[in-house]
PAZAPA-4460 file (N, C-alpha, C; in steps of 0.05 Angstrom, whole numbers, plus 32768, in hexadecimal, padded with zeros to 4 digits):
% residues 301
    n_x    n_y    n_z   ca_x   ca_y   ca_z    c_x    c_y    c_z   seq   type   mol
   7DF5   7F20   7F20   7DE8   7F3A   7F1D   7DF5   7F49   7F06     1      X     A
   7DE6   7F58   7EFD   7DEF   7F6D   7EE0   7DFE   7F8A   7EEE     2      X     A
   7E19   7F84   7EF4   7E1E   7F9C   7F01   7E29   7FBB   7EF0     3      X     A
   7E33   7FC7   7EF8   7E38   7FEA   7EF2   7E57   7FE7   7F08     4      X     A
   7E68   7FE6   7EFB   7E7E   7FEA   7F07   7E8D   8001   7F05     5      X     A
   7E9C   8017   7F1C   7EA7   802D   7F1C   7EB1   802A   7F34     6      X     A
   7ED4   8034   7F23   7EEC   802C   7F30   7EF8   8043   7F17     7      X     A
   7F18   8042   7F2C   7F2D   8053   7F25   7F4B   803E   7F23     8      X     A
   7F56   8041   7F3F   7F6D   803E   7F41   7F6F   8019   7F48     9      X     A
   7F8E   8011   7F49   7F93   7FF8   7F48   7F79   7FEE   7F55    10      X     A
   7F7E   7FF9   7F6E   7F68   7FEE   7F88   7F57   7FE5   7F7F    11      X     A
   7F41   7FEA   7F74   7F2E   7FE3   7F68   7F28   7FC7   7F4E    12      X     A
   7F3D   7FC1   7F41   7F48   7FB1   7F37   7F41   7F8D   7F43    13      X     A
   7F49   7F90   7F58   7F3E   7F71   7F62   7F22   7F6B   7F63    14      X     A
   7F21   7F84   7F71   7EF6   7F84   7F6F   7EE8   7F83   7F56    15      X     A
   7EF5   7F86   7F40   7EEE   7F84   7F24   7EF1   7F6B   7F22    16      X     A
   7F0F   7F5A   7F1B   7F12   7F48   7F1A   7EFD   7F2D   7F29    17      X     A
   7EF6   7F38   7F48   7EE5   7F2C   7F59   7ED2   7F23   7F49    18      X     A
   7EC3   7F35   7F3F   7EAE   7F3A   7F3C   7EA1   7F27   7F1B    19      X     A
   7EB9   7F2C   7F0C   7EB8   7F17   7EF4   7EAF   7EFC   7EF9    20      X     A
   7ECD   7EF9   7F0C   7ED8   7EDF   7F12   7EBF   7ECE   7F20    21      X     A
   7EAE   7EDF   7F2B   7E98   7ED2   7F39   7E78   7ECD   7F25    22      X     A
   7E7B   7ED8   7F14   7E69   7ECF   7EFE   7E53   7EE9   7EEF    23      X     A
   7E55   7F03   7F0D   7E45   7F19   7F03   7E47   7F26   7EE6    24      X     A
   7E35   7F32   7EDE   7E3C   7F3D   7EC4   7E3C   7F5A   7EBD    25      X     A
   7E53   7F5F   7EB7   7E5B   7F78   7EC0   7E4F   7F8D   7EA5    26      X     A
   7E3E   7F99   7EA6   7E2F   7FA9   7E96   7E45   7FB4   7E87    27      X     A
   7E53   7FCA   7E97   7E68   7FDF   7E8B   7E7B   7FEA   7EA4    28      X     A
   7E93   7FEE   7E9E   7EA5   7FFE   7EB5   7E9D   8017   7EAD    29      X     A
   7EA3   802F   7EC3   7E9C   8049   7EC7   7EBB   8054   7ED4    30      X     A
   7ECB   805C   7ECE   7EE9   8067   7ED4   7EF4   8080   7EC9    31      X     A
   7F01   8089   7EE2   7F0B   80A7   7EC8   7F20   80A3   7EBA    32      X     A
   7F1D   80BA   7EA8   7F27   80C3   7E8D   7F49   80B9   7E8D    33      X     A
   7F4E   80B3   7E79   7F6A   80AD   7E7A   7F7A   80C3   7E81    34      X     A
   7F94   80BD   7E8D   7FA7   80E5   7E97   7FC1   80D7   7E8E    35      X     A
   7FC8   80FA   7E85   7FE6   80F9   7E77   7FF4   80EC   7E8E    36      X     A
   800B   80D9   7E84   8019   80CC   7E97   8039   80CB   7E8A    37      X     A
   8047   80C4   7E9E   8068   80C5   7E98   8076   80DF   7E80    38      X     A
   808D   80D6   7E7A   8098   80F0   7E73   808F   80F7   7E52    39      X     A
   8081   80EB   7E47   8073   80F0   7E3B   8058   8101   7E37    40      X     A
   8053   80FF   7E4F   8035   810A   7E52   801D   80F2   7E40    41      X     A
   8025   80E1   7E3B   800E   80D7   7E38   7FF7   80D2   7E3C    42      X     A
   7FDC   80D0   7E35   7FC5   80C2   7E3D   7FCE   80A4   7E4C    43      X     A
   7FC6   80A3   7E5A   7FC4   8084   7E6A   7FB4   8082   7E77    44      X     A
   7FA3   8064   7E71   7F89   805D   7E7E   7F90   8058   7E9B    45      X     A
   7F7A   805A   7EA8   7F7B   8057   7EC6   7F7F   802E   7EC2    46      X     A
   7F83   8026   7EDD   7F88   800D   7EE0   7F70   8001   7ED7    47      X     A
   7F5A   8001   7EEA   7F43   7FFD   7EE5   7F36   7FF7   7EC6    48      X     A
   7F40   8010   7EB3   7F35   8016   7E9D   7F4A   7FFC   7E87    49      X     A
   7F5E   8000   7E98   7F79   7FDF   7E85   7F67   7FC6   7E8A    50      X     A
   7F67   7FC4   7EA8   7F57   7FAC   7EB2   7F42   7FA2   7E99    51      X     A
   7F30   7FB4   7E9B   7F12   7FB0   7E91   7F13   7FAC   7E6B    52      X     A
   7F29   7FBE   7E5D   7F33   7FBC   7E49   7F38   7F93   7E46    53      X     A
   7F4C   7F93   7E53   7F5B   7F78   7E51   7F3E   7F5B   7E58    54      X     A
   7F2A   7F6D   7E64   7F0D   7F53   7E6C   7F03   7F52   7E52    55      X     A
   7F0C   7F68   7E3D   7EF3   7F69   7E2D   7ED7   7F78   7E30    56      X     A
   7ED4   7F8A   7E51   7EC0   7F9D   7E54   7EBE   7FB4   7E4D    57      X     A
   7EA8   7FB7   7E40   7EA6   7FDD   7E3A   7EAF   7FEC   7E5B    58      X     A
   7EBC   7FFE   7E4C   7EC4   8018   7E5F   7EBB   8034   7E5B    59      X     A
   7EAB   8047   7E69   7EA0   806A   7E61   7EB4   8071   7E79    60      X     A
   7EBF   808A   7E6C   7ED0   8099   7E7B   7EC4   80BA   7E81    61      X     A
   7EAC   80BF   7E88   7E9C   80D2   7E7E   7EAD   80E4   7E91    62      X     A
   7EA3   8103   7E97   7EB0   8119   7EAA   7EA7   8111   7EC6    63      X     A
   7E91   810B   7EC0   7E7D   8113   7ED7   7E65   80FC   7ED5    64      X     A
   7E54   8100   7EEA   7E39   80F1   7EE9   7E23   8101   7EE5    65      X     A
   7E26   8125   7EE7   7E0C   8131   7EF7   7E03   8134   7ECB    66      X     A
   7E13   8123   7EBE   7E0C   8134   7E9C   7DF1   8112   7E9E    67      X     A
   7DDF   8121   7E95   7DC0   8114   7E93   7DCB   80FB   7E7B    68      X     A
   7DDE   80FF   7E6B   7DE1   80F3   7E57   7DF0   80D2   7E64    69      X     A
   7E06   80D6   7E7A   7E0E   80BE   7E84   7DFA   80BA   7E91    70      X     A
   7DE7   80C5   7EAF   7DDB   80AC   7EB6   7DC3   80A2   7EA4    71      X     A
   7DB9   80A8   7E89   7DAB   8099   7E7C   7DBC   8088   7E71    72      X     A
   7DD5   808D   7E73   7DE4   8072   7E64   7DF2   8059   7E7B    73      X     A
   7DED   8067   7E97   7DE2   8051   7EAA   7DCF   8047   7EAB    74      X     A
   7DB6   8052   7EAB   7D98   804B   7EA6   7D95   803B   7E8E    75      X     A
   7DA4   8038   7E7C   7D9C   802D   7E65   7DAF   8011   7E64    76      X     A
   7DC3   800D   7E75   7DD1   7FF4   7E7E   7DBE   7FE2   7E88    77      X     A
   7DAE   7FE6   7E95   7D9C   7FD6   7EA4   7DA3   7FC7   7EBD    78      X     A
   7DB8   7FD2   7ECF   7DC6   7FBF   7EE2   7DB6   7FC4   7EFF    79      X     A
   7DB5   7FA7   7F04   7DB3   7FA5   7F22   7DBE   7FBC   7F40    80      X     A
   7DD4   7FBD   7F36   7DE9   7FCD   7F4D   7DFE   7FD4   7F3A    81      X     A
   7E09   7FEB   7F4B   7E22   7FF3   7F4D   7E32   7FEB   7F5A    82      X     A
   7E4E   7FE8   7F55   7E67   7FE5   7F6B   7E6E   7FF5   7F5C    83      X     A
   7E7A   8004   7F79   7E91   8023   7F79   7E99   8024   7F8B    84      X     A
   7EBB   801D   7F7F   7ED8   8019   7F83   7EED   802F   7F86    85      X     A
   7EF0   8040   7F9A   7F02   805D   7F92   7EFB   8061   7F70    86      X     A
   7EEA   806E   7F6A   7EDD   8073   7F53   7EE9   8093   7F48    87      X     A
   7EED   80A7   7F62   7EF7   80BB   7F59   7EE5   80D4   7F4C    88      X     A
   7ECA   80C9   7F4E   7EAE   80E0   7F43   7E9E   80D7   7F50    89      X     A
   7E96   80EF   7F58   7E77   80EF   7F72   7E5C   80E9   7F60    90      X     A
   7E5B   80D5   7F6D   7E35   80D2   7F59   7E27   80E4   7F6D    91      X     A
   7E0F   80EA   7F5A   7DFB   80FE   7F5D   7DEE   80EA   7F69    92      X     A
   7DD6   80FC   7F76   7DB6   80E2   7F83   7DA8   80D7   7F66    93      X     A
   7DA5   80E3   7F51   7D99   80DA   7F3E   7DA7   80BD   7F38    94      X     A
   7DC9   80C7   7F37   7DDB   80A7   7F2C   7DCE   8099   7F41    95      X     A
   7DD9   8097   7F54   7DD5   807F   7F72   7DB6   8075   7F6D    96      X     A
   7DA3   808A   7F60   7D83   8076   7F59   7D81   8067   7F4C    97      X     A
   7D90   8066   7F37   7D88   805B   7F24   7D93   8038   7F27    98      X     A
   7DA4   802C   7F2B   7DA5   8012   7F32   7D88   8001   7F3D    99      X     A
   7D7F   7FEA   7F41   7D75   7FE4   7F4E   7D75   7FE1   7F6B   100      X     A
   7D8F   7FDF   7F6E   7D98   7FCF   7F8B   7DB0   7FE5   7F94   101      X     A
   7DA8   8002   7F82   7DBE   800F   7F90   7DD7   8014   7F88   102      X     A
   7DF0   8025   7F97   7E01   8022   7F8D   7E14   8018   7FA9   103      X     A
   7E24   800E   7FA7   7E36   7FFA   7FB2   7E51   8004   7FB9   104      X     A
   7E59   8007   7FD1   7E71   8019   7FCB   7E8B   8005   7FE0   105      X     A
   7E9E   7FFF   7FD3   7EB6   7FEF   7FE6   7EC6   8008   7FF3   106      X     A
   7ECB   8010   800C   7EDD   802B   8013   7EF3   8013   8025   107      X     A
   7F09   8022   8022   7F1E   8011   8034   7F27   8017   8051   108      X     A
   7F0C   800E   8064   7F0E   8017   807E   7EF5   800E   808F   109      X     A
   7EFB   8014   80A7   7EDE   8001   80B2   7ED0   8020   80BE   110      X     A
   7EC0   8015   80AF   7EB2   803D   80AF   7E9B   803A   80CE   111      X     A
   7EA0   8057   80D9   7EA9   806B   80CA   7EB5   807C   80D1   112      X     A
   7ECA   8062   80DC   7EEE   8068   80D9   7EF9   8074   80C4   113      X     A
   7F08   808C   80BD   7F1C   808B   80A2   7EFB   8089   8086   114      X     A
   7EEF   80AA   808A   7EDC   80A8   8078   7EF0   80BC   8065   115      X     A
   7EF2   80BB   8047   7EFD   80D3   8035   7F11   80BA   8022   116      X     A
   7F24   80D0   801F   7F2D   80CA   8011   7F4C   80B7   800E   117      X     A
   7F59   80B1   8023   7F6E   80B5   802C   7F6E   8096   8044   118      X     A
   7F5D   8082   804A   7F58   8079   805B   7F6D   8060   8068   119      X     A
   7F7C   8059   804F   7F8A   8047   8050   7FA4   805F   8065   120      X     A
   7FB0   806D   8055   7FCA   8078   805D   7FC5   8092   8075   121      X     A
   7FAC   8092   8077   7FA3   8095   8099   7FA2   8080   80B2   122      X     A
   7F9A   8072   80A2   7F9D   805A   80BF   7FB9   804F   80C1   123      X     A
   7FCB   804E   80AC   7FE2   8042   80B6   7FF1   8063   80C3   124      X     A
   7FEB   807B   80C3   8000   8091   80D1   7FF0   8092   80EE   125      X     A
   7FD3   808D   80EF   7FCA   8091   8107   7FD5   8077   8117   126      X     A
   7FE0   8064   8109   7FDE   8056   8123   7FD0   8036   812B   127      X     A
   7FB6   8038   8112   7FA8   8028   8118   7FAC   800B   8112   128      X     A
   7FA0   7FF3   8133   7FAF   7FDF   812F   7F93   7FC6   8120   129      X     A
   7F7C   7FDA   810E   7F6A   7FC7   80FE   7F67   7FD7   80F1   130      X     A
   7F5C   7FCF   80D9   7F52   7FD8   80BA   7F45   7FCE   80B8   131      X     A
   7F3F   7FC6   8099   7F21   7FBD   8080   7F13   7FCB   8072   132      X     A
   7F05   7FBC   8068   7EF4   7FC3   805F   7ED9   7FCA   8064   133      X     A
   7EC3   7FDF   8050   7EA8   7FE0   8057   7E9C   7FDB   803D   134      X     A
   7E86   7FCF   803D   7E75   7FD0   8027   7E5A   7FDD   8035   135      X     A
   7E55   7FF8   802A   7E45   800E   8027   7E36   8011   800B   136      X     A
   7E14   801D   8012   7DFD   801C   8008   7E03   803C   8000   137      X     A
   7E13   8040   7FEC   7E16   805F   7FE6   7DFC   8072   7FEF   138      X     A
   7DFD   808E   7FF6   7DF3   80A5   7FF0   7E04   80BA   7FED   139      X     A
   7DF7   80D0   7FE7   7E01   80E7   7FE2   7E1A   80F5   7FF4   140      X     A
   7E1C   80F0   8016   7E33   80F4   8023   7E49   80E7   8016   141      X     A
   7E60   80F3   802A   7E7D   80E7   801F   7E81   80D0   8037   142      X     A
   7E77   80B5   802A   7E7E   809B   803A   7E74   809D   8050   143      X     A
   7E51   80A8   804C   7E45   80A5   8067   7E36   808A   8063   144      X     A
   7E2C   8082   8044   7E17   8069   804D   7E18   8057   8055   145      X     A
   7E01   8049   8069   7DFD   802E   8075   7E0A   801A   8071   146      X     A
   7E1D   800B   8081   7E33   7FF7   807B   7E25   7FE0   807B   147      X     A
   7E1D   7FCF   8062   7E1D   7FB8   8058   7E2E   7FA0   806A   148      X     A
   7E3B   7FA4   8067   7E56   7F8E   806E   7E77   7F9A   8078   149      X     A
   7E85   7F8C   8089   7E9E   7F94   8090   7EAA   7F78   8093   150      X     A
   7EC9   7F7E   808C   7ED8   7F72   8085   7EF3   7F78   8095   151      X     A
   7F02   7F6D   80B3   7F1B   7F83   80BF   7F2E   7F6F   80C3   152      X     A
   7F44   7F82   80BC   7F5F   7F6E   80C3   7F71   7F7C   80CC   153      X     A
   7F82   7F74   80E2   7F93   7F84   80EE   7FAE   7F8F   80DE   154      X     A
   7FBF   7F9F   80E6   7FCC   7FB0   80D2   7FE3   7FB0   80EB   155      X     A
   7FF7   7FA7   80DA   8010   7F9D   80E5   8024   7FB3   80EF   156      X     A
   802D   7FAD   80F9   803E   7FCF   810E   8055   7FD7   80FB   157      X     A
   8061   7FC6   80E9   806C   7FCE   80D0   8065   7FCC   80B3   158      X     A
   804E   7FD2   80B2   8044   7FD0   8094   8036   7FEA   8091   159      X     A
   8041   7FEA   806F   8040   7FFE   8063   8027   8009   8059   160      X     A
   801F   801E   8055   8001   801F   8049   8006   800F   8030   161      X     A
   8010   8012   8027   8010   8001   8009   800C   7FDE   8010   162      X     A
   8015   7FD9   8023   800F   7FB7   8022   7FF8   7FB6   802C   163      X     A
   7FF5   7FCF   8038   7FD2   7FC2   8043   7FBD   7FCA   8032   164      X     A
   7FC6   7FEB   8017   7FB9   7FE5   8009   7FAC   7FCF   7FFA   165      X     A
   7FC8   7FBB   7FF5   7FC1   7FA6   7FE6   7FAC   7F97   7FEB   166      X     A
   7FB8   7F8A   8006   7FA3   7F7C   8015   7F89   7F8A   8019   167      X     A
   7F86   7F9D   8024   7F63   7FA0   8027   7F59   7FA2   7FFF   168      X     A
   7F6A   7FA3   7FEB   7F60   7FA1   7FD4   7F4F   7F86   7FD3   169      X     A
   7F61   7F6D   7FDF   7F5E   7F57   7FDC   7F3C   7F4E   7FEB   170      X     A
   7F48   7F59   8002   7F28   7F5C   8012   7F16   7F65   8009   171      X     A
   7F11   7F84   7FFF   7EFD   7F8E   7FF5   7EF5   7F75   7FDA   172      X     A
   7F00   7F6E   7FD4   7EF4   7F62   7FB6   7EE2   7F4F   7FC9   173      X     A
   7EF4   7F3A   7FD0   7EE0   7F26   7FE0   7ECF   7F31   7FF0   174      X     A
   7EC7   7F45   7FFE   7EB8   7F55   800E   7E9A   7F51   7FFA   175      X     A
   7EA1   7F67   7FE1   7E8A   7F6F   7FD5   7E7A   7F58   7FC1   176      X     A
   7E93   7F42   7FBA   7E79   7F27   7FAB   7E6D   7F1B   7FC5   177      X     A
   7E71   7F18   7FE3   7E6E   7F14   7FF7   7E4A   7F1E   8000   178      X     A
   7E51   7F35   7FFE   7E38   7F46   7FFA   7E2A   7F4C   7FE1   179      X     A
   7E32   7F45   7FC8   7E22   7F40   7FB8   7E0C   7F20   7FBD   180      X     A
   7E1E   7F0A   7FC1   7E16   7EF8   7FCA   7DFA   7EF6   7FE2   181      X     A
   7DF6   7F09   7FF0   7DF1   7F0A   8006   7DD6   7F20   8005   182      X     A
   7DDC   7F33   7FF0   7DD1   7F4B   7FF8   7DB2   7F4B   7FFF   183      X     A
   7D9D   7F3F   7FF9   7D86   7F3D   8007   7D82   7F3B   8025   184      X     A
   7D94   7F30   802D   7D99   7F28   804C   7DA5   7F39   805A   185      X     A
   7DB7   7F4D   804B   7DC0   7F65   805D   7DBF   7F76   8069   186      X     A
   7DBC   7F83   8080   7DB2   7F92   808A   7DBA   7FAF   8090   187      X     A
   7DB7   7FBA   8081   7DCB   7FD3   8076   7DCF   7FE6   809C   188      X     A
   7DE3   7FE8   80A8   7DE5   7FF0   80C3   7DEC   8018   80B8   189      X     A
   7DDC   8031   80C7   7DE8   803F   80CB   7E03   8045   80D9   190      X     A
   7E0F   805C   80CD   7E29   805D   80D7   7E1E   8074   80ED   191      X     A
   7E32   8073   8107   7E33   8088   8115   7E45   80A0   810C   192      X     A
   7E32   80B2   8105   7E41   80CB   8104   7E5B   80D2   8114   193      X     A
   7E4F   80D1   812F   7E65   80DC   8144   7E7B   80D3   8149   194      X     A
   7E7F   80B6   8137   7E97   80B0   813D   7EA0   80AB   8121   195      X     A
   7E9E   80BC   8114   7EB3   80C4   80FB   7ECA   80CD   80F9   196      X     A
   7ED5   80BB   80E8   7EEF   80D0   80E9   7EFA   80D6   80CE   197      X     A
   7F03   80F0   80BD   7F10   80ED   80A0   7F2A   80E6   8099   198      X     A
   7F2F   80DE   808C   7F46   80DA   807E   7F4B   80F0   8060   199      X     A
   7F54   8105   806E   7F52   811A   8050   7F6E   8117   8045   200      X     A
   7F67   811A   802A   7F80   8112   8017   7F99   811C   8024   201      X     A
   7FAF   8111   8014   7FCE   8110   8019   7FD6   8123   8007   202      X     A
   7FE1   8136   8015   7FEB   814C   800B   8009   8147   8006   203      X     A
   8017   8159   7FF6   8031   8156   7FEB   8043   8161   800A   204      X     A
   8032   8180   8012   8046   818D   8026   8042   8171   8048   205      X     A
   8035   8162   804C   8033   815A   8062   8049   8140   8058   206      X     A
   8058   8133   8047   8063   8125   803F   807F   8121   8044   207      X     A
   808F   813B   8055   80A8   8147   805E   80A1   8135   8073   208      X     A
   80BD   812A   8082   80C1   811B   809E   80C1   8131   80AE   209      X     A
   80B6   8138   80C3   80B8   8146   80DE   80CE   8138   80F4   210      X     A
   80E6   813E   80F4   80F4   812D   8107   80F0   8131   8125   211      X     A
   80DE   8150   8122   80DF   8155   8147   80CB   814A   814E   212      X     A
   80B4   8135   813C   80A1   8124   814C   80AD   810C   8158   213      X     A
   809E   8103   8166   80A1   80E6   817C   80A4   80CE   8161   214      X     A
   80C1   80BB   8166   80C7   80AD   814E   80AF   809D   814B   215      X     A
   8097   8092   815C   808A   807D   8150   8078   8092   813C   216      X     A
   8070   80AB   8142   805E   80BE   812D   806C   80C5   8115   217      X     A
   8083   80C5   8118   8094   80C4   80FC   8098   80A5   80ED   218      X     A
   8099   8092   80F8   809C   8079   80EE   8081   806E   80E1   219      X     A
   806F   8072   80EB   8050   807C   80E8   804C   8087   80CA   220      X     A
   8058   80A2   80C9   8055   80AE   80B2   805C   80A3   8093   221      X     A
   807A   809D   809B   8089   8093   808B   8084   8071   807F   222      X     A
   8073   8063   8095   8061   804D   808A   8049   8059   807C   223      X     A
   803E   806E   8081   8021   8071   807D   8023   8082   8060   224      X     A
   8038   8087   8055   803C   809E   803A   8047   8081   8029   225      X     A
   8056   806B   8033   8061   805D   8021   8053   803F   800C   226      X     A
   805A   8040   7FF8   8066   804E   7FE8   8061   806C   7FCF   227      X     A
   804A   8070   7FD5   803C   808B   7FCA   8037   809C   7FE8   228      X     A
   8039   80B8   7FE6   8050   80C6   7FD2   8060   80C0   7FDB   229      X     A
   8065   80B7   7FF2   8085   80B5   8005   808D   80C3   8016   230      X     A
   8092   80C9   8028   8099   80D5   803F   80B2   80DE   8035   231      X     A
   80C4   80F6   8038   80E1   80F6   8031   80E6   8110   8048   232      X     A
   8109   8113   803D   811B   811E   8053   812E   812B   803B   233      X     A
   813E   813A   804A   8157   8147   803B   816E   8137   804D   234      X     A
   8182   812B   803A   8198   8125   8042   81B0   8133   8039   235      X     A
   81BD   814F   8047   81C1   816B   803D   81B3   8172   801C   236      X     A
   81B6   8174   800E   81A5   817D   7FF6   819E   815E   7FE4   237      X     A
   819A   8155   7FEC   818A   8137   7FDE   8177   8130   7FEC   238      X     A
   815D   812A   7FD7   8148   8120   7FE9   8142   810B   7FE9   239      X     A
   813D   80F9   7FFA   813C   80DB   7FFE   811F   80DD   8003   240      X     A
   811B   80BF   7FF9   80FE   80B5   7FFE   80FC   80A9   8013   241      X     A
   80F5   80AA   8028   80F1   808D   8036   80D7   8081   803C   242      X     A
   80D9   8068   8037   80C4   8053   8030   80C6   8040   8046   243      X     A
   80D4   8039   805B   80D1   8026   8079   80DF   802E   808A   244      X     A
   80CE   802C   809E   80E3   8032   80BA   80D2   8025   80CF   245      X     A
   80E2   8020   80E6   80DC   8016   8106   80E8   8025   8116   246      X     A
   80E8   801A   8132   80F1   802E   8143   80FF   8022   814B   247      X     A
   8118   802D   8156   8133   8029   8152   813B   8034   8178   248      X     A
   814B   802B   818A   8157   8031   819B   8169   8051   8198   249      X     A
   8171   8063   81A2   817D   807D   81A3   816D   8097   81AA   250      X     A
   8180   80A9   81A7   8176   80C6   81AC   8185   80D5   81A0   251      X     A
   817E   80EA   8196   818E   8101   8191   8178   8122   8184   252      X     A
   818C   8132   8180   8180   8141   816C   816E   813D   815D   253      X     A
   8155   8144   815D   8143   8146   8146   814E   813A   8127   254      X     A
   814C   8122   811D   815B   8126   80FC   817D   8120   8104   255      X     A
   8184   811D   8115   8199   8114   8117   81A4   80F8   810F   256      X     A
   81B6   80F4   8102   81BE   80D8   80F7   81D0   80CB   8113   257      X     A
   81C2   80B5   8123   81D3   80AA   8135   81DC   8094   8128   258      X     A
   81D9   8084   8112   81E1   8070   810F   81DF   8070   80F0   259      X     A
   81FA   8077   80D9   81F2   8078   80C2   81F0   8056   80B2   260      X     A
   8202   8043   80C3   81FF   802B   80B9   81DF   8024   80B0   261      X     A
   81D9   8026   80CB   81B5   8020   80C6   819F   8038   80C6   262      X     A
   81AF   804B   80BD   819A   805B   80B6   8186   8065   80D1   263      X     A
   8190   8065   80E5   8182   8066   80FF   817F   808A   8105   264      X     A
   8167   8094   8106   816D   80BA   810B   815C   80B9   811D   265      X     A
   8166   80CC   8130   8151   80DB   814B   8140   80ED   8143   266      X     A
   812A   80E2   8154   8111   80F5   8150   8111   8104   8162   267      X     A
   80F1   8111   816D   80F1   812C   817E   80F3   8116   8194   268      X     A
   80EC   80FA   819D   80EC   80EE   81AC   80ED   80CE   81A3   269      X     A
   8103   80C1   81A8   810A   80B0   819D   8121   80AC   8185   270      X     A
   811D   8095   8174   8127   8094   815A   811C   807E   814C   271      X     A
   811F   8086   8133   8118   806D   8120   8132   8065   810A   272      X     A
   8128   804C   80FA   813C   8040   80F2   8130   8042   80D8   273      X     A
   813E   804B   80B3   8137   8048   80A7   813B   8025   8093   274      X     A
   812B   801C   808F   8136   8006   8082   8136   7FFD   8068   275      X     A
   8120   8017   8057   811D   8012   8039   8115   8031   802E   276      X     A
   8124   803B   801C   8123   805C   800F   812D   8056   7FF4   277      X     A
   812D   8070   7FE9   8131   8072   7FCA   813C   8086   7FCA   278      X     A
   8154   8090   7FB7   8161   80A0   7FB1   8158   80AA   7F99   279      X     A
   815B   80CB   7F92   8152   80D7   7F77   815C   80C6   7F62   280      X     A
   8151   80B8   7F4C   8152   80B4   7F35   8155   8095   7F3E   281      X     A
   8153   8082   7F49   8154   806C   7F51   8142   805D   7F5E   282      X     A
   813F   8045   7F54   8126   8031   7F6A   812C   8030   7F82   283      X     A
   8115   8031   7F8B   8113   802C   7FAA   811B   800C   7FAF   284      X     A
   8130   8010   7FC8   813E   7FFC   7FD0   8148   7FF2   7FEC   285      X     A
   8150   7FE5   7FF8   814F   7FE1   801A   8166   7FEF   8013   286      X     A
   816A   7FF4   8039   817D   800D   8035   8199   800E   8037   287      X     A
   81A9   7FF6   803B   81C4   7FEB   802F   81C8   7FEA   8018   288      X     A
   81BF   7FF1   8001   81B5   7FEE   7FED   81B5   800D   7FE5   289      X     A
   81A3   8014   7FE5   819C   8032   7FE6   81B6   8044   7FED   290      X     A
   81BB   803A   8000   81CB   804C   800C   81F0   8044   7FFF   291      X     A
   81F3   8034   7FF7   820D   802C   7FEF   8222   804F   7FD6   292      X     A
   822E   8051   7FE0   8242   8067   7FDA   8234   8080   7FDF   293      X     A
   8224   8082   7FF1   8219   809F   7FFB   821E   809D   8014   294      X     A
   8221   80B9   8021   8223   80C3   803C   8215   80CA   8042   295      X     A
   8207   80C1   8055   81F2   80D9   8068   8200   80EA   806F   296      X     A
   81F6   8104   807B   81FE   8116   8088   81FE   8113   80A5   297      X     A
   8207   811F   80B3   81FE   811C   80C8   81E5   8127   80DC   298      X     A
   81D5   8139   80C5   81B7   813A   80D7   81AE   813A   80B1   299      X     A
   8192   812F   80C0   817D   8128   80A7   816A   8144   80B1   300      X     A
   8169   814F   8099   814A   816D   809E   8128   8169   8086   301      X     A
***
């Protein structure tokens, strides 16, 4: 098929790749604008936009879709479908017409579980013991259209959002040539409204450890932030990242350090054990490691 590809971040990346690798022909990528990055402030292309560079595919980085001038320069691609990959710009109803077959959307979640923005590092703080993917028949809601196809795999009691980002990356790719393969035969299923749930973005202030919660809701958190942005703590005036934990045998004080060997602190109920953090100005590292010529204190806030 002659597709219209729009994507942003790494994530999206395999589904590109997928999509080559399987023989479609990729009209043009659609990605945003390059953003100042590192201490430079530089322009730097999004992943997506490196990716597609390095295929040899044209790339438009326009503002927006609702300017008449991009979707005639969709309209004038001539593609079958869209795939849209955390894309990062809301198409209008006009964009979503213009394809033949629609626009195509991979979300990372079995909808319509974890609809928004945030779905991955919601399901690992809530708790949840399945994930996947959806392949959705875009409209104008946020990740309400008709699910094409699902794709679920269980989500391990210590894994990080980040490794399962990976993996459902891996999935979604195979998901959507799956359903490209397929798509006449699919039977696009409404989602139930009533059992929605969002995943609204990750804020900076919810990113502090709460020690007076129950340690599996803090262990939770601290998987579900890692490794972006990170969950952290004050260890008297130093702020630590932490990036793994389990739950650990003890009690004490809220933030209390019962065990500085292993990094073990009491929650509002329970405790957890840290086992991989990062110190200011240094890689993230397991925590013998990390922790070598520093003192904890004796309560973490």
């Amino acid at each position: 098929m002659r597709i219209a590809f729009m994507g942003t971040p790494a994530f999206a990346v395999a589904a590109l790749d997928a999509l080559v690798a399987a023989g479609h022909d990729i009209a043009c990528v659609w990605t945003r604008a390059p953003q100042p990055a590192g201490r430079g402030q530089q322009e730097r292309p999004s992943p997506v936009h490196a990716r597609a560079a390095a295929l040899g595919l044209p790339v438009r980085h326009p503002a927006g879709f609702r300017d008449p001038a991009e979707q005639a320069a969709l309209a004038a691609s001539g593609v079958d479908v869209a795939v849209v990959v955390a894309y990062g710009i809301i198409l209008p109803q006009a964009a979503l017409d213009i394809p033949r077959h629609g626009c195509l959307n991979i979300h990372a979640s079995l909808l319509p579980r974890w609809r928004g923005a945030a779905p991955i590092q919601r399901a690992v703080m809530a708790g949840d013991t399945e994930s996947g993917v959806s392949i959705t028949r875009m409209e104008a809601g946020l990740d309400t259209g008709p699910v094409l196809l699902t794709r679920a795999t269980p989500v391990g009691a210590d894994e990080t959002a980040g490794e399962l980002h990976d993996r459902l990356a891996v999935l979604g790719a195979a998901a959507i040539v799956a359903a490209l393969a397929h798509l006449p035969d699919l039977v696009a299923q409404p989602q139930d409204d009533a059992a929605a749930t969002y995943a609204e973005k990750i804020t900076k202030d919810e990113a502090r450890v709460d020690w007076t919660r129950p340690a599996p809701e803090v262990a939770r958190h601290i998987l579900g932030l890692s490794p972006f942005p990170g969950a952290w703590c004050l260890a008297g005036d130093v702020r630590l990242k932490l990036l793994r934990a389990r739950l650990a045998e003890g009690a004490g004080a809220p933030g209390e350090v019962l065990d500085a060997n292993t990094m073990t602190v009491a929650c509002g109920t329970g405790a957890v054990e840290i086992s991989e953090l990062q110190r200011p100005g240094r890689r993230a590292m397991a925590r013998d490691d990390a922790l070598r010529g520093f003192s904890l204190p004796a309560r973490l806030s």
